[in-house]
N, C-alpha and C positions, 0 to 999 in steps of 0.2 A: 345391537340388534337382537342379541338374547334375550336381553331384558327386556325389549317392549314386547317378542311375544310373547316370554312367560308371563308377563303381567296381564295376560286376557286372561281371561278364566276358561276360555274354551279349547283353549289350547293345556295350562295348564291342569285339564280335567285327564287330559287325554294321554300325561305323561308318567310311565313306569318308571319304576326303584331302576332299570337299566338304561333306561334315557336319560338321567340324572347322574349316572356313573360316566357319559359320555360325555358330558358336560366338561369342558376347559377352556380357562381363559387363555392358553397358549397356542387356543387355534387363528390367533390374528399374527398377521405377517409381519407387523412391525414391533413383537416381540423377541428380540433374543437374550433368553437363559444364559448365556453364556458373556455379553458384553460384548464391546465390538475392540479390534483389534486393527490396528491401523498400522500399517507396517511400510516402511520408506524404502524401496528396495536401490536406491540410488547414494544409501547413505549406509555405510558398516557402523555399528553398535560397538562403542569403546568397553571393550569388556576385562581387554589387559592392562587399563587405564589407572585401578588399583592396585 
């Protein structure tokens, strides 16, 4: 959706050096930075198993 406004010209006429610093692609929800983490809490992790 960024990219088809910024591809009007009338919009991107209208955009400052700090409108472009706000810019990120981490502002969509089904991005996470960090991975996902799926944890079984019905099952203990063999860790003295070594």
């Amino acid at each position: 959706m960024i990219q088809k406004v910024l591809a009007e010209a009338t919009w991107m006429k209208q955009m400052r050096q700090e409108d472009f610093r706000a810019l990120s692609p981490l502002i969509w929800v089904h991005v996470n930075p960090y991975g996902t983490f799926r944890l079984n809490m019905n099952e203990r992790l063999q860790i003295d198993a070594a």
